[in-house]
N, CA, C and O atoms as a Tripos MOL2 file, in Angstrom:
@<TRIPOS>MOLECULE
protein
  260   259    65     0     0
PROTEIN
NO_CHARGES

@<TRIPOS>ATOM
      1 N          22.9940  203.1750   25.6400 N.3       1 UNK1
      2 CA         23.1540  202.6690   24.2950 C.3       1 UNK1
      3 C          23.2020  203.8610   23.3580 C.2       1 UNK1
      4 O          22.3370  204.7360   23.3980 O.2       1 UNK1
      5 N          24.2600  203.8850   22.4840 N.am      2 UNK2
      6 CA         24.4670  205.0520   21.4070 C.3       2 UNK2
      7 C          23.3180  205.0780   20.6180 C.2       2 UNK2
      8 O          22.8450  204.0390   20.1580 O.2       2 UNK2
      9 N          22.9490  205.9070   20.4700 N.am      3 UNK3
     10 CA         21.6600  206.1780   19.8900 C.3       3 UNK3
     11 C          22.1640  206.0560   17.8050 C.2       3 UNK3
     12 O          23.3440  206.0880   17.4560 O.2       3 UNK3
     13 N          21.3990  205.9720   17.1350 N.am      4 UNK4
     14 CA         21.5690  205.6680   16.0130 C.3       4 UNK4
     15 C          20.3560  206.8540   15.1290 C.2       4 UNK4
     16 O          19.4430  207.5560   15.5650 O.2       4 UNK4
     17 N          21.0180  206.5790   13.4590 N.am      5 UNK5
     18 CA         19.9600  207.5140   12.8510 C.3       5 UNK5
     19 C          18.8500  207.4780   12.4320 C.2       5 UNK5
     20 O          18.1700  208.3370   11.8690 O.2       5 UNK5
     21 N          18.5960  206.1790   12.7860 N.am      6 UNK6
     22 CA         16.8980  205.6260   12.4670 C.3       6 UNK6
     23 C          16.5380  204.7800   13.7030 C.2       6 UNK6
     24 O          17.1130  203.9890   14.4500 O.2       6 UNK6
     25 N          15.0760  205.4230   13.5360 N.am      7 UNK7
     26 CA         14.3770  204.7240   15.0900 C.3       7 UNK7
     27 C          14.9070  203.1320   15.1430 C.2       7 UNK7
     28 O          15.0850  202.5340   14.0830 O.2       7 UNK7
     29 N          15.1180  202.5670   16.2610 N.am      8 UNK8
     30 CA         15.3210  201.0610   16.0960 C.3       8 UNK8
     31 C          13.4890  200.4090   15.8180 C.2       8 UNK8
     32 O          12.5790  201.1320   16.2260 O.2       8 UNK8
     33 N          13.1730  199.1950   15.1960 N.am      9 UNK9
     34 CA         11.7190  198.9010   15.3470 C.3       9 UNK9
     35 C          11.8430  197.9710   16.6290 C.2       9 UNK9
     36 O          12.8820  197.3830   16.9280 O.2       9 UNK9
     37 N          10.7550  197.9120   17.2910 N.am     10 UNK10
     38 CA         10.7530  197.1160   18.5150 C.3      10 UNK10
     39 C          10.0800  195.6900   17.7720 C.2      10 UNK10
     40 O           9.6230  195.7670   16.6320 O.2      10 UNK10
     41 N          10.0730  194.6080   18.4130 N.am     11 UNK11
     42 CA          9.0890  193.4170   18.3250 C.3      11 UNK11
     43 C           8.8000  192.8300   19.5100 C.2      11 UNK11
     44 O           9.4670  193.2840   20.4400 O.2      11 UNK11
     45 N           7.8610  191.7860   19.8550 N.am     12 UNK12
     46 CA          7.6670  191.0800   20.6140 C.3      12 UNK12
     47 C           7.9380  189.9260   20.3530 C.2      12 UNK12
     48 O           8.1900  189.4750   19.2360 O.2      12 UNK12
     49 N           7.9000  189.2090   21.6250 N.am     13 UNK13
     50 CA          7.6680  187.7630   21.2630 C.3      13 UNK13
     51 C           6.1080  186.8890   20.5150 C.2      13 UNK13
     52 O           5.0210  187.0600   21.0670 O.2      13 UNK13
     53 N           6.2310  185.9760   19.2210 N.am     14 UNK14
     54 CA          5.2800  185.8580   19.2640 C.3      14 UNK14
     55 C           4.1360  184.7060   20.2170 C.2      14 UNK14
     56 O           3.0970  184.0780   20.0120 O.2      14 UNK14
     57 N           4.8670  184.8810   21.0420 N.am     15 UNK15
     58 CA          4.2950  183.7020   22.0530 C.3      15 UNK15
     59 C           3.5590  184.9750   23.3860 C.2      15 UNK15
     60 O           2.8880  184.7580   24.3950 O.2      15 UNK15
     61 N           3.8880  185.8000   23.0000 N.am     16 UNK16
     62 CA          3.1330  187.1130   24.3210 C.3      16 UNK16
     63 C           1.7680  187.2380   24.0140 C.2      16 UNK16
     64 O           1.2560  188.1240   24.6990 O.2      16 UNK16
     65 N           0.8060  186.5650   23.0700 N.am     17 UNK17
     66 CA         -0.2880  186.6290   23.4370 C.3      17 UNK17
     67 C          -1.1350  188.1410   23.2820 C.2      17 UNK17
     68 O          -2.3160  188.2840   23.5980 O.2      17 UNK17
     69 N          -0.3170  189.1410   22.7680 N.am     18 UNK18
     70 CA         -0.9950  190.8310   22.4400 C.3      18 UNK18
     71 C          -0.9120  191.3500   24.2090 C.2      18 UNK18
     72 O          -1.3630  192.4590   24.4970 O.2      18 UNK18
     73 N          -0.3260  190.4790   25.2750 N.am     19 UNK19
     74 CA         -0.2200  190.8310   26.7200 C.3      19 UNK19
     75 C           0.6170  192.2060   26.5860 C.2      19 UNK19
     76 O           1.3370  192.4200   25.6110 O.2      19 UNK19
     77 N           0.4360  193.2560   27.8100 N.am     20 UNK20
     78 CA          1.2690  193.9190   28.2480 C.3      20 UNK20
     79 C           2.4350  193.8180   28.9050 C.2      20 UNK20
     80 O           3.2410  194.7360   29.0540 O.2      20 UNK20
     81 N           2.5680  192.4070   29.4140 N.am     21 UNK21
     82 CA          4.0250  191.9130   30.5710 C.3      21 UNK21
     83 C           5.1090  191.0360   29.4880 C.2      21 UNK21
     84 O           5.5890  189.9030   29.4640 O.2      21 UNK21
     85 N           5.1690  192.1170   28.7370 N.am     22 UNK22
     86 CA          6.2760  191.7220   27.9300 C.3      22 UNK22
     87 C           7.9180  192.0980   27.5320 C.2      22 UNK22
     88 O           8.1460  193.2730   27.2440 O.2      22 UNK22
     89 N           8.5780  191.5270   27.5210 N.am     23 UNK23
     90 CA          9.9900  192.3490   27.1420 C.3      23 UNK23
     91 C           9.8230  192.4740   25.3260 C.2      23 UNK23
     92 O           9.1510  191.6780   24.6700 O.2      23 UNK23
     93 N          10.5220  193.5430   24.7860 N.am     24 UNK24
     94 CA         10.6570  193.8660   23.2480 C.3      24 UNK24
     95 C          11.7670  193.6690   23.2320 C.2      24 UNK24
     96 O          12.3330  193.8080   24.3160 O.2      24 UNK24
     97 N          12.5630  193.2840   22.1070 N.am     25 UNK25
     98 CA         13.9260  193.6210   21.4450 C.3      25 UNK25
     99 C          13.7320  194.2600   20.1760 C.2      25 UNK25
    100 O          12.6970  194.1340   19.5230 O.2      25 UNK25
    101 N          14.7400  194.9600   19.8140 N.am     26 UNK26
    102 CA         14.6690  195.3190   18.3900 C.3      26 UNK26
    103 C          16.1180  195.0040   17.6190 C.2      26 UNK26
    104 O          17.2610  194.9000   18.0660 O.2      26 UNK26
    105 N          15.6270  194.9080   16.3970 N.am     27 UNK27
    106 CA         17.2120  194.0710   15.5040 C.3      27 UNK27
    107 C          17.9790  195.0840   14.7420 C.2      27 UNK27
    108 O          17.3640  196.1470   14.8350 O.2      27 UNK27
    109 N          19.1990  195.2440   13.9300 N.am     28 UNK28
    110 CA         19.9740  195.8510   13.1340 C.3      28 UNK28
    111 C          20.9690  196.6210   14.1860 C.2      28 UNK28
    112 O          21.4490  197.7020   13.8460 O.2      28 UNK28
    113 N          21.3290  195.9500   15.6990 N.am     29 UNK29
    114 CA         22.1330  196.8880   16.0650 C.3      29 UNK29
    115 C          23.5470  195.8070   16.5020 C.2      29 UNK29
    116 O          23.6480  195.0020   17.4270 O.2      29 UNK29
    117 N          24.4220  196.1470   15.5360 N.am     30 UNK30
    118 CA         25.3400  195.3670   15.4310 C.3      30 UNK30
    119 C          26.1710  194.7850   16.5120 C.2      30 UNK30
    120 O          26.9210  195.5950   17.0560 O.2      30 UNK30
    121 N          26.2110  193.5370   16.9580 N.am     31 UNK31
    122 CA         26.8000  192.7340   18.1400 C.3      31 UNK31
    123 C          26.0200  192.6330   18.9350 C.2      31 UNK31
    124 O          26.0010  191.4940   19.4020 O.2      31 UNK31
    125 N          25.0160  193.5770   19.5350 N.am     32 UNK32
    126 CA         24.0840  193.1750   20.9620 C.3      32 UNK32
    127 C          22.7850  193.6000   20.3770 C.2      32 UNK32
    128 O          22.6030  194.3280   19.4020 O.2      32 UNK32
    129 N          21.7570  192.9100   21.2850 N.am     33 UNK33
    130 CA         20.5330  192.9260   21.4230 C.3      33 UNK33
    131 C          19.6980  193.9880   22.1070 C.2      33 UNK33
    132 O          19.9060  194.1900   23.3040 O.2      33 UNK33
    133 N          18.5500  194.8550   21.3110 N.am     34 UNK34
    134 CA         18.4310  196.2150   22.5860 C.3      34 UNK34
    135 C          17.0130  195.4490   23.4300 C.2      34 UNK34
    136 O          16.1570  194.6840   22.9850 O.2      34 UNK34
    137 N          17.1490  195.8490   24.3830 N.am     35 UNK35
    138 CA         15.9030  194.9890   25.5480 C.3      35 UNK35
    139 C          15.5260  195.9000   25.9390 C.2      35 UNK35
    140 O          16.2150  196.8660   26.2640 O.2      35 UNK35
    141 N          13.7180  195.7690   26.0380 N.am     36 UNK36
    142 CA         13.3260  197.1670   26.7390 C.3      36 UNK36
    143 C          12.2050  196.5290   27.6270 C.2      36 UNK36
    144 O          12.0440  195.3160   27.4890 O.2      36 UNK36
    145 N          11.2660  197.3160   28.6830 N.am     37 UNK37
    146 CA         10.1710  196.8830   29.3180 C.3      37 UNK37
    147 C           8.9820  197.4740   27.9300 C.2      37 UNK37
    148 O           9.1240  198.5090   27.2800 O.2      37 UNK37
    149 N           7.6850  196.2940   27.7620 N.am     38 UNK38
    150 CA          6.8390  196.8740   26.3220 C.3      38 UNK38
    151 C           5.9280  197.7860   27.5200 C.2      38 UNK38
    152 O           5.1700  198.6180   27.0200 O.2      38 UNK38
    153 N           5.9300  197.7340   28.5310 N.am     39 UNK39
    154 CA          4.7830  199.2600   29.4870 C.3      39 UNK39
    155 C           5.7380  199.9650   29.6110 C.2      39 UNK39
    156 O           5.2810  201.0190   30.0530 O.2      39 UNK39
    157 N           7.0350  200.0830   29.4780 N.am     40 UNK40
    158 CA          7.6810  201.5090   29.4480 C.3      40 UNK40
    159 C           8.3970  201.7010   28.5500 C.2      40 UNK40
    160 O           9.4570  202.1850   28.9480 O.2      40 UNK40
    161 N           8.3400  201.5010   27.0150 N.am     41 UNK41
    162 CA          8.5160  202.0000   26.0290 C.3      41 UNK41
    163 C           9.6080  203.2470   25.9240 C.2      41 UNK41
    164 O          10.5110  203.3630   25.0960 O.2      41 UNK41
    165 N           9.2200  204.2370   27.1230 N.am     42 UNK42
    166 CA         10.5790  205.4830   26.7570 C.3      42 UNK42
    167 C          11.2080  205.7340   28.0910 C.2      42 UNK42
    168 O          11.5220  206.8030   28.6140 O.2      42 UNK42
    169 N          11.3830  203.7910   28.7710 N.am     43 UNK43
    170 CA         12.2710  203.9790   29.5660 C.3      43 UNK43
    171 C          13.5020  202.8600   29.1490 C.2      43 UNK43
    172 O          13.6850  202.1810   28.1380 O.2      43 UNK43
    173 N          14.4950  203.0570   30.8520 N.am     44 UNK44
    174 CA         15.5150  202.4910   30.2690 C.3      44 UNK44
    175 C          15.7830  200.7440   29.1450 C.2      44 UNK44
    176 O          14.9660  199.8230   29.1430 O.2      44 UNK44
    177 N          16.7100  200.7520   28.5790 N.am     45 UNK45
    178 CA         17.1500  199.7960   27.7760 C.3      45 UNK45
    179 C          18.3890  198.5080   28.2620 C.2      45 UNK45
    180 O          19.3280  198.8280   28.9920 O.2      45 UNK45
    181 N          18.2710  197.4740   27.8930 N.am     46 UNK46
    182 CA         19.5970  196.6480   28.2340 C.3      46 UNK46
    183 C          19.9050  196.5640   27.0680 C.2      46 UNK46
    184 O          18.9590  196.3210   26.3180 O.2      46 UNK46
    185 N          21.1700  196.7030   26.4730 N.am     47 UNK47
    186 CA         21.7330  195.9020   25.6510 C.3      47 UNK47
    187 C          22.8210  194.3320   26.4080 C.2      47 UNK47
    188 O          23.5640  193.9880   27.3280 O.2      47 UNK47
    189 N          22.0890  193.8540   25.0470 N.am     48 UNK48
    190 CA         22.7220  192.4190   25.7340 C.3      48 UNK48
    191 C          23.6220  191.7160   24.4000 C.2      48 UNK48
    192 O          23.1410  191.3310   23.3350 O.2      48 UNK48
    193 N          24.6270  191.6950   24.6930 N.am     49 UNK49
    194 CA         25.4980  190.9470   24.0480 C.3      49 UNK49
    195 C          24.9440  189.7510   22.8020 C.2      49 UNK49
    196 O          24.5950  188.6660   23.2680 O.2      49 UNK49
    197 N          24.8710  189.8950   21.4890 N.am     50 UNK50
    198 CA         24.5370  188.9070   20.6620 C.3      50 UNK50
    199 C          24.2570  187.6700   21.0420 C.2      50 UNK50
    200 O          23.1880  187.0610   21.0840 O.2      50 UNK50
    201 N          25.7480  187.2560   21.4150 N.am     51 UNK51
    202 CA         25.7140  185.2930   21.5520 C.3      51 UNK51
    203 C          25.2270  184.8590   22.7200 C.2      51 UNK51
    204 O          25.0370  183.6670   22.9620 O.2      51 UNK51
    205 N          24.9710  185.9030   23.6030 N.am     52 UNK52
    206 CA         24.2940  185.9590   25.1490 C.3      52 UNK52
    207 C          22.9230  185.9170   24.6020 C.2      52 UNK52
    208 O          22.1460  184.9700   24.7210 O.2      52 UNK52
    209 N          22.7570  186.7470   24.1480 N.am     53 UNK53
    210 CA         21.2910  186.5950   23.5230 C.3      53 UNK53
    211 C          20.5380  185.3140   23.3350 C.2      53 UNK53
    212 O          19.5570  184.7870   23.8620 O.2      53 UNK53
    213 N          21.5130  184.9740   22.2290 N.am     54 UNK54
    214 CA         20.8560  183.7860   21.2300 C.3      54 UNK54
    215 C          20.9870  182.2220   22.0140 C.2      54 UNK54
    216 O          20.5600  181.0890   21.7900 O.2      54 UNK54
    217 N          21.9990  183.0150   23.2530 N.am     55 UNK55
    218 CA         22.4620  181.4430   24.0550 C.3      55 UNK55
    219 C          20.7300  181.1300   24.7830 C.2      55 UNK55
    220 O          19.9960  180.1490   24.6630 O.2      55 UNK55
    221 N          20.5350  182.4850   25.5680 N.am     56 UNK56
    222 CA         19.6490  182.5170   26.3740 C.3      56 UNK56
    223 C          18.3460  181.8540   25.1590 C.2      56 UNK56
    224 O          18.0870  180.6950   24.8360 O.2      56 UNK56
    225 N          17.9530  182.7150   24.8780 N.am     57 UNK57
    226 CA         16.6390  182.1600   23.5850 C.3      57 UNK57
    227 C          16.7660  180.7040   23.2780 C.2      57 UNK57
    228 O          15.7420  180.0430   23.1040 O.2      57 UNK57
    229 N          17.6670  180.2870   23.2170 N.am     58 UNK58
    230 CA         18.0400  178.7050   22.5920 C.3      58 UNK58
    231 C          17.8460  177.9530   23.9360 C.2      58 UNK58
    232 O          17.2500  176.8800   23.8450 O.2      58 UNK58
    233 N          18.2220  178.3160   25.0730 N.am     59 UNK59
    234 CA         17.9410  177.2380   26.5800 C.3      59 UNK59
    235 C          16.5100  178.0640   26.2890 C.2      59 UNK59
    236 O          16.2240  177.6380   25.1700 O.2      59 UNK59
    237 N          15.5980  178.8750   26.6120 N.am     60 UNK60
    238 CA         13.9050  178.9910   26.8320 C.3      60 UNK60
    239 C          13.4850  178.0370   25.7190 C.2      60 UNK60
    240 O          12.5280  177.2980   25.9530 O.2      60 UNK60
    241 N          14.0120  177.9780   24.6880 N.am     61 UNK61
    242 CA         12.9880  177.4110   23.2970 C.3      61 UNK61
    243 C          13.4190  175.7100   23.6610 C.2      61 UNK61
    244 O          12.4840  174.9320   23.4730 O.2      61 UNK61
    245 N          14.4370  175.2180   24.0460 N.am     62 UNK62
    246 CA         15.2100  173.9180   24.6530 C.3      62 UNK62
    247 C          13.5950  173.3730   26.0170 C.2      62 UNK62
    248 O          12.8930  172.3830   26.2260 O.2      62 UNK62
    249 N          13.7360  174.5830   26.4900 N.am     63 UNK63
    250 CA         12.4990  174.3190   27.8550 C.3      63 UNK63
    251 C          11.2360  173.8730   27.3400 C.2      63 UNK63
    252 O          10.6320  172.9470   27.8800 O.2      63 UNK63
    253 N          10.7300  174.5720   26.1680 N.am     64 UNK64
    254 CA          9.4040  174.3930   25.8120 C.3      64 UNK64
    255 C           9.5870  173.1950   25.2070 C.2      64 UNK64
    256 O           8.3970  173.0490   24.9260 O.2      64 UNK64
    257 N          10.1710  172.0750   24.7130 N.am     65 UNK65
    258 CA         10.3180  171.1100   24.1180 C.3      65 UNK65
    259 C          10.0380  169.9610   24.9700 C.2      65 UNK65
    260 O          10.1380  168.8200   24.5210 O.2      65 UNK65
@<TRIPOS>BOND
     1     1     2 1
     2     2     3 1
     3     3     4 2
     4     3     5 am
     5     5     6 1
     6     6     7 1
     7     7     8 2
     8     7     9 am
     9     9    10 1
    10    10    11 1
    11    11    12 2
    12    11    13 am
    13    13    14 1
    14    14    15 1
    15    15    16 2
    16    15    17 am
    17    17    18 1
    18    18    19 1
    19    19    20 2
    20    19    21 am
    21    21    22 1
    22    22    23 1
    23    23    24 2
    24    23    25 am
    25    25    26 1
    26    26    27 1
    27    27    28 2
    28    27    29 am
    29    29    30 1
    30    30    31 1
    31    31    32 2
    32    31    33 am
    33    33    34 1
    34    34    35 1
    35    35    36 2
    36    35    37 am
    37    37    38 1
    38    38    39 1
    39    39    40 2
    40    39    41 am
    41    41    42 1
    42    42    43 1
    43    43    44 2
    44    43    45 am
    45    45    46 1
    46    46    47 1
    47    47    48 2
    48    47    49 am
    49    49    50 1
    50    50    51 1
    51    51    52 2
    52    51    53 am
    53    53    54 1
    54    54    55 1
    55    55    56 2
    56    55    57 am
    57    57    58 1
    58    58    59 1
    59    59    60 2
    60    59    61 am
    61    61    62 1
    62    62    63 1
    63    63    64 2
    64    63    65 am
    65    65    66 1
    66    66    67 1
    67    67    68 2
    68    67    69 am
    69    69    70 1
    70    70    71 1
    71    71    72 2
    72    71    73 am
    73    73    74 1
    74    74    75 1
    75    75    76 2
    76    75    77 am
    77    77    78 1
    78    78    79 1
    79    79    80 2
    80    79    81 am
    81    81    82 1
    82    82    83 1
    83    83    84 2
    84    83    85 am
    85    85    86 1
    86    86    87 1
    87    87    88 2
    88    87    89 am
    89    89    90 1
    90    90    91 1
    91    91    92 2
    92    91    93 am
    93    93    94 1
    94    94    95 1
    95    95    96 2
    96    95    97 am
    97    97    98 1
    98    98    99 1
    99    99   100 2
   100    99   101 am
   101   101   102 1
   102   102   103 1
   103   103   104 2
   104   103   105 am
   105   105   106 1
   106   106   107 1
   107   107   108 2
   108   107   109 am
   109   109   110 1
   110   110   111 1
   111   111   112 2
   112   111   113 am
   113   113   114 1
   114   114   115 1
   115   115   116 2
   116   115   117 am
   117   117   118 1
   118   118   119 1
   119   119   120 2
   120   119   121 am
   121   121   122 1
   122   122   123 1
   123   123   124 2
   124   123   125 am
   125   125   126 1
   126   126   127 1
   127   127   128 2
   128   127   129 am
   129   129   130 1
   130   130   131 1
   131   131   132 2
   132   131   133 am
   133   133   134 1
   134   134   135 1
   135   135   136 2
   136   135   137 am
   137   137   138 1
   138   138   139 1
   139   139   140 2
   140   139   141 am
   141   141   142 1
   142   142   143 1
   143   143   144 2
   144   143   145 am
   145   145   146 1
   146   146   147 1
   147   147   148 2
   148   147   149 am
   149   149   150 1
   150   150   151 1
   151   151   152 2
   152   151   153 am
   153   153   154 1
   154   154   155 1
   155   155   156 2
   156   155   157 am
   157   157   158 1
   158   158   159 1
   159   159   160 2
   160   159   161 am
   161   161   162 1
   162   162   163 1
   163   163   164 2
   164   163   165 am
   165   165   166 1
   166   166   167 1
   167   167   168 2
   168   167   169 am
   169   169   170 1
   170   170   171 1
   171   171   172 2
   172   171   173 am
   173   173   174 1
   174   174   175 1
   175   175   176 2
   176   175   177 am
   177   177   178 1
   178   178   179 1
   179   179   180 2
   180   179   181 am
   181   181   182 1
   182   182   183 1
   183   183   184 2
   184   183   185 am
   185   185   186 1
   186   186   187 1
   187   187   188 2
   188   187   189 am
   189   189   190 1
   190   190   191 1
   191   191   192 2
   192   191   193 am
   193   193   194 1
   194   194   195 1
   195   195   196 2
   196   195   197 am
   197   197   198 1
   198   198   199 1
   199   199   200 2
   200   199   201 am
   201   201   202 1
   202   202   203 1
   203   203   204 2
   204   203   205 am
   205   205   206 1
   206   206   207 1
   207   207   208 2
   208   207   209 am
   209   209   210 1
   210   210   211 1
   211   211   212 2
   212   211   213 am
   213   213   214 1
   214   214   215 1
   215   215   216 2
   216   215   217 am
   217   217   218 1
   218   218   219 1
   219   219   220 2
   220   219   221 am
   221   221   222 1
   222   222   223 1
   223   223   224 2
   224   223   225 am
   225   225   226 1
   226   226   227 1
   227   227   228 2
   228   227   229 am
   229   229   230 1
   230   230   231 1
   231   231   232 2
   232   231   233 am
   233   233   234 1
   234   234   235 1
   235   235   236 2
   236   235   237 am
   237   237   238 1
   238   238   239 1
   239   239   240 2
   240   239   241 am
   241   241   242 1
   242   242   243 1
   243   243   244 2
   244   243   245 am
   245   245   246 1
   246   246   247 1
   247   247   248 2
   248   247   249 am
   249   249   250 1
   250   250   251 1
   251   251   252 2
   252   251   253 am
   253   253   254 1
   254   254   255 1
   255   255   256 2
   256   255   257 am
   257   257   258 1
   258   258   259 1
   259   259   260 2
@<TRIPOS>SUBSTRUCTURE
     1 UNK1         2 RESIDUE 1 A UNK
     2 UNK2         6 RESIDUE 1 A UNK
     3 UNK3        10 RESIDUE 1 A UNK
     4 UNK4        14 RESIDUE 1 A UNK
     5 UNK5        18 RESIDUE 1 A UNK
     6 UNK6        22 RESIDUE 1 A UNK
     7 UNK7        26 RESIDUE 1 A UNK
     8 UNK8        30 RESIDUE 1 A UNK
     9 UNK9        34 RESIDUE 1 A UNK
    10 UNK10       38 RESIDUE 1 A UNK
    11 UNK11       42 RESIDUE 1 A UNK
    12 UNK12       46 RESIDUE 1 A UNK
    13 UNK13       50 RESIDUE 1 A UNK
    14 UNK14       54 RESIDUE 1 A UNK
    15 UNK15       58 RESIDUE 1 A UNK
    16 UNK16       62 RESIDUE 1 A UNK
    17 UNK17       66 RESIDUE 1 A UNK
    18 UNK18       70 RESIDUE 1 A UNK
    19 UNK19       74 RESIDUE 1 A UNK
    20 UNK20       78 RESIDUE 1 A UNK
    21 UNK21       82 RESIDUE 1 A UNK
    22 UNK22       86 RESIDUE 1 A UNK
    23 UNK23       90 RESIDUE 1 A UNK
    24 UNK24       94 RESIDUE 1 A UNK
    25 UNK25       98 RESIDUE 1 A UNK
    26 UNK26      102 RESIDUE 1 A UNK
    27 UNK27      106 RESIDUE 1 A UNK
    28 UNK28      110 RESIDUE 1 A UNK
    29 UNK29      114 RESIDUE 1 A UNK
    30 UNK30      118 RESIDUE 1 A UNK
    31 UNK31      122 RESIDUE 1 A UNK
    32 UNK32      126 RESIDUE 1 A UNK
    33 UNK33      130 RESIDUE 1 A UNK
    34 UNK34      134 RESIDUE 1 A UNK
    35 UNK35      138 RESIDUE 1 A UNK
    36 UNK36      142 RESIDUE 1 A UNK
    37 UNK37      146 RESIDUE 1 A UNK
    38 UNK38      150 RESIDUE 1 A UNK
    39 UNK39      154 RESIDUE 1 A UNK
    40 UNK40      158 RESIDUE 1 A UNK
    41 UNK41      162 RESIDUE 1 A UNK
    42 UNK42      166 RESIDUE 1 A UNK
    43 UNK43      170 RESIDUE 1 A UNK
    44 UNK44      174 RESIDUE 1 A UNK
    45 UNK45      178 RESIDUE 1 A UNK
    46 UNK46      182 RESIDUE 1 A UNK
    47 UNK47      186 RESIDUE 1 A UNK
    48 UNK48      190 RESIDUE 1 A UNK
    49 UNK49      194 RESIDUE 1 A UNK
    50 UNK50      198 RESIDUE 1 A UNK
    51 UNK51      202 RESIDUE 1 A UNK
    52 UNK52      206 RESIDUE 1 A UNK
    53 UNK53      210 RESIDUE 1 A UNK
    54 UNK54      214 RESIDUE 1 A UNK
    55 UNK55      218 RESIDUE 1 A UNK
    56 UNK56      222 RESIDUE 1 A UNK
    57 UNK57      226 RESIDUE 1 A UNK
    58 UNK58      230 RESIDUE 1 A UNK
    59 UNK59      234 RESIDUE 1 A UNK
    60 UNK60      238 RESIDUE 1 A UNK
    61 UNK61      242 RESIDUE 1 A UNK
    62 UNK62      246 RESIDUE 1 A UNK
    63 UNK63      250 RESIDUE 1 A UNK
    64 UNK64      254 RESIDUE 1 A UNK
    65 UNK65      258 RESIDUE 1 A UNK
């Protein structure tokens, strides 16, 4: 992933509970989503395609219902 001129901010989910077995994303990177492991912080990244994204998030949040 092309690196940019300001740190990206990471977040969690707020359903992770303050746990360590979490995935982060961080926002403002135009079209895809950056995905990281939150215990390896300065390792590798996925970017994932926007509408892939939001498809996926929308079937998990569909599950919890």
């Amino acid at each position: 992933m092309k690196s940019n001129s300001r740190p990206m901010a990471w977040r969690k989910s707020s359903y992770s509970n303050g746990r360590a077995n979490c995935v982060e994303v961080a926002d403002g990177v135009p079209g895809v989503v950056p995905v990281r492991d939150s215990k390896v912080p300065g390792g590798p990244q996925l970017a994932v395609n926007a509408g892939a994204w939001s498809a996926f998030v929308a079937s998990l949040k569909s599950d919890l219902d």
